[in-house]
N, C-alpha and C positions, 0 to 999 in steps of 0.2 A: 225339606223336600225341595229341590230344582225347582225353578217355574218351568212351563214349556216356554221355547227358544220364543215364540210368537207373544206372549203373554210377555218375557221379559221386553222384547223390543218394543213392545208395545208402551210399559210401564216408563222405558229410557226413556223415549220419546214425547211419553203423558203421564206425568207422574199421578196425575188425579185421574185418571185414567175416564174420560167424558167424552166423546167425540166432541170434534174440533166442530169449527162452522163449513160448513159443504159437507160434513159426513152423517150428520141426523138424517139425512133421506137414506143413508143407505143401511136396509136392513139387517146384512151380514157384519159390516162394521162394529152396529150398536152393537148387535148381540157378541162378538169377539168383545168389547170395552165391557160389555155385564160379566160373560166367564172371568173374563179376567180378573176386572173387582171381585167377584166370589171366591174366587181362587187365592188371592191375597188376603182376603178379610178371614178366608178360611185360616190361610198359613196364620196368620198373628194373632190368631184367637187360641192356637193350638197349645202356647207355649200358658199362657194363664190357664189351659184348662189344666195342663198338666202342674202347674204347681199349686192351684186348688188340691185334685186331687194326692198330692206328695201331702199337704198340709193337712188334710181329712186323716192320711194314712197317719200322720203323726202325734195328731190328736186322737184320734181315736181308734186307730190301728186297723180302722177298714174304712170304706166308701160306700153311702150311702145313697140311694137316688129314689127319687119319690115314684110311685106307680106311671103319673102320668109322665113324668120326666122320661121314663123310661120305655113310655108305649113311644114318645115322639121319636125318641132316638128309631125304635124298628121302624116304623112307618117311613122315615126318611131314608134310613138305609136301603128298604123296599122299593122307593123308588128310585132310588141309586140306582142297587143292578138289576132294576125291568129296565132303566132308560138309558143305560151308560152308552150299550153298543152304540145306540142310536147320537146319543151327545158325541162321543168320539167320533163317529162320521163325518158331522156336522164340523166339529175342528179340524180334522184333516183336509175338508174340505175347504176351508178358508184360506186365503192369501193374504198375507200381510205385509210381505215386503216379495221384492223382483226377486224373481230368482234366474240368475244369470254367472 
């Protein structure tokens, strides 16, 4: 998946992606440096989950997930989409670079 344009400028820019010194006071900042990090940690974790699950398929010809492995998965997704509209707001609403 694409990063968004903001996310990736951001990562050019910061590869560790922290706020710099003068930007820990600002609260839209940090919080644009955390989606961001989640969003990337998201992206790099996607490619081991999928070859876990190729290797399960191959071993044992299906995939397996324990009860509560699988209550956490809904609960998160739950709160995915009760909260997305409002998170997408929230980035649209951010400025990251001039726009001119």
């Amino acid at each position: 998946m694409e990063p968004p344009a903001r996310f990736a400028a951001l990562k050019r820019s910061n590869p560790e992606l922290t706020p710099q010194p003068g930007e820990e006071a600002d609260e839209d900042k940090r919080r644009l440096y955390r989606m961001a990090k989640a969003f990337f940690e998201m992206e790099e974790g996607i490619p081991r989950t999928q070859e876990w699950v190729r290797s399960e398929l191959r071993k044992k010809g299906y995939v397996q997930l324990d009860a509560e492995s699988a209550k956490r998965r809904a609960e998160v997704q739950a709160v995915i989409d009760r909260e997305w509209p409002a998170i997408e707001e929230k980035m649209k609403s951010l400025i990251l670079l001039p726009r001119w």
